[in-house]
VOPAGU-2260 file (C-alpha; in pm, 1 decimal, decimal comma):
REM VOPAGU-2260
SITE   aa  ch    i         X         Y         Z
SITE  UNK   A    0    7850,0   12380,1   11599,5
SITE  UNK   A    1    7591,4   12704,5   11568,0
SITE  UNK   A    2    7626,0   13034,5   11473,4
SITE  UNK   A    3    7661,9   13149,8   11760,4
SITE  UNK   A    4    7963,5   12912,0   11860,8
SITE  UNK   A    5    8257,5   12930,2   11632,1
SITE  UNK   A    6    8590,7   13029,7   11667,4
SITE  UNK   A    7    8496,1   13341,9   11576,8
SITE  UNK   A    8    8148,5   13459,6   11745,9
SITE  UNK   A    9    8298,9   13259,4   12084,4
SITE  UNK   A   10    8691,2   13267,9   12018,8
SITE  UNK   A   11    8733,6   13207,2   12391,8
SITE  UNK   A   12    8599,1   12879,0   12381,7
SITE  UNK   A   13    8840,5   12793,9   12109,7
SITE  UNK   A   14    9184,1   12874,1   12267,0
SITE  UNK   A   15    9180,8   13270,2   12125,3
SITE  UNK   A   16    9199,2   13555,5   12352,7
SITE  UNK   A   17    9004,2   13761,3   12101,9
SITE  UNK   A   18    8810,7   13779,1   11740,5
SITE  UNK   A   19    9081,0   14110,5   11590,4
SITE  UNK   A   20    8811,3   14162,5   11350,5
SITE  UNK   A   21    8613,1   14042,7   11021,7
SITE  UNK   A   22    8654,0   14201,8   10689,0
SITE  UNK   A   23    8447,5   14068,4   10344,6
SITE  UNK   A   24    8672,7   14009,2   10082,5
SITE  UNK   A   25    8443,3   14107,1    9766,2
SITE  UNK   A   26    8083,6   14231,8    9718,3
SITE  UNK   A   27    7818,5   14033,4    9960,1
SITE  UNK   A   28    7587,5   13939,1    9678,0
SITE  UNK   A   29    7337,0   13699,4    9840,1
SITE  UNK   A   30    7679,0   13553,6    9945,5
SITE  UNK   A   31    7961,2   13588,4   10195,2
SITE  UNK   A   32    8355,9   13604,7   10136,6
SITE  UNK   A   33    8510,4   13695,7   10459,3
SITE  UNK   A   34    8813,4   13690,3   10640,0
SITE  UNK   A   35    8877,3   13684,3   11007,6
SITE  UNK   A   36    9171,1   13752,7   11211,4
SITE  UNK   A   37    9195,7   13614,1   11560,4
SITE  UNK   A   38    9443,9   13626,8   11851,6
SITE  UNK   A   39    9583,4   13439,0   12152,4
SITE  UNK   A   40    9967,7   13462,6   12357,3
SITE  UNK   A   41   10070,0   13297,0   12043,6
SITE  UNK   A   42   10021,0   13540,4   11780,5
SITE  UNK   A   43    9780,4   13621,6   11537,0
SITE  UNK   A   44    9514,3   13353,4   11344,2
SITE  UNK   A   45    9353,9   13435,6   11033,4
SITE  UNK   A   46    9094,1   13200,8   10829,5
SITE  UNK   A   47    8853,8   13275,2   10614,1
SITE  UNK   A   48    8497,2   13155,1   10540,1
SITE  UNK   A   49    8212,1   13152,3   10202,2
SITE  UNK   A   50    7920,4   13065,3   10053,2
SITE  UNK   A   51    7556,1   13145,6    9947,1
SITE  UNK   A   52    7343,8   13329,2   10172,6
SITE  UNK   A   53    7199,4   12965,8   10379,6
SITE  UNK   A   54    7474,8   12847,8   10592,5
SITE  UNK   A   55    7585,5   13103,7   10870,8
SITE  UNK   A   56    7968,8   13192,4   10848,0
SITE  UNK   A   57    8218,0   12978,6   11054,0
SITE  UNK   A   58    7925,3   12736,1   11137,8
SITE  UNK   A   59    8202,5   12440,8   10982,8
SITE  UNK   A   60    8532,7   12616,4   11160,0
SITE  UNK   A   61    8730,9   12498,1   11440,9
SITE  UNK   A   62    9066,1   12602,3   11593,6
SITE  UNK   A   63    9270,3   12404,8   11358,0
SITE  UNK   A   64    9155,6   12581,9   11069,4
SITE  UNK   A   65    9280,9   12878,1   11073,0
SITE  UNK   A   66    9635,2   12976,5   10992,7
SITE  UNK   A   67    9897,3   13088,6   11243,7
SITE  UNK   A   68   10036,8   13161,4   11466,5
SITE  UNK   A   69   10181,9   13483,8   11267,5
SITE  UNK   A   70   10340,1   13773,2   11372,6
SITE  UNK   A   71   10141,1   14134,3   11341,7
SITE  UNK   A   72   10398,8   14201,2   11008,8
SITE  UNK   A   73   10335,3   13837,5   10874,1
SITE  UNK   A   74    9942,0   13872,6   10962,9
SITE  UNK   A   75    9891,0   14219,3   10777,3
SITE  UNK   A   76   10091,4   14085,6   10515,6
SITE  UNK   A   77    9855,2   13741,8   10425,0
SITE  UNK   A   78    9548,9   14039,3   10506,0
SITE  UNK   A   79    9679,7   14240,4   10177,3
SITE  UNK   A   80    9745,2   13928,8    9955,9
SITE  UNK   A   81    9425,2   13746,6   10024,3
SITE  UNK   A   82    9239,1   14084,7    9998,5
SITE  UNK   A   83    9402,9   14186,4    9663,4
SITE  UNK   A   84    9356,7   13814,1    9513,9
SITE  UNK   A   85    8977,7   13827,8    9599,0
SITE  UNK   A   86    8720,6   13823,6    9303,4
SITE  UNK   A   87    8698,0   14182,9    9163,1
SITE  UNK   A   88    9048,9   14259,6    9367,4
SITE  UNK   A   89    9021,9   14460,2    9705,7
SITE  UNK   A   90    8651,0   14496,7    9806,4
SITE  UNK   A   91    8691,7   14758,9   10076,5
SITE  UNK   A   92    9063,8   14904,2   10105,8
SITE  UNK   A   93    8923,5   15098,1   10422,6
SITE  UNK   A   94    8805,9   14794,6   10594,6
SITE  UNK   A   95    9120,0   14643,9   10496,1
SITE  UNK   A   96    9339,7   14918,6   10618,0
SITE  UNK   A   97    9156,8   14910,9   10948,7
SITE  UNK   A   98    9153,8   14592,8   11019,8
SITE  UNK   A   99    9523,4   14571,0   10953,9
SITE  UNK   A  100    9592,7   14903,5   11217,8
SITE  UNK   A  101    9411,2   14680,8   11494,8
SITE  UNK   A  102    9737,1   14449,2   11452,0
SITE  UNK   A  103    9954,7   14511,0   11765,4
């Protein structure tokens, strides 16, 4: 798999209609934390992906590994929890928040 096809670069490939959005979970020092939220007819998909600054997010992810379906309630729900339980607590509430509004 390559950057450029994951689940969440190319979610059509994988079985999602679309890639919601991507939030980091705590400060991008030389790093990445991040959590994505995908959709199909099913519901929502969320998953969420780190490490230093070498390997390219998602290179390692497929379908399977993210969690769902969920419903838009459920979905902003595990979005708050896994935000708030991130090193340092919530990185960027207003990232959070706005990811969480693009829940239909």
């Amino acid at each position: 798999m390559s950057y450029d096809n994951n689940p969440v670069d190319t979610p059509t490939n994988y079985g999602f209609t679309e890639a919601v959005g991507v939030i980091e979970l705590s400060e991008p020092l030389y790093s990445f934390d991040l959590l994505a939220v995908l959709r199909n007819d099913d519901g929502y998909f969320l998953g969420t992906d780190s490490g230093c600054s070498c390997p390219s997010p998602w290179e390692n992810h497929r379908a399977e590994d993210f969690t769902g379906p969920l419903t838009a309630e459920q979905a902003a729900e595990e979005i708050t929890s896994l935000s708030e339980a991130a090193y340092g607590g919530v990185y960027d509430m207003y990232e959070r928040d706005a990811l969480i509004a693009r829940l239909v």
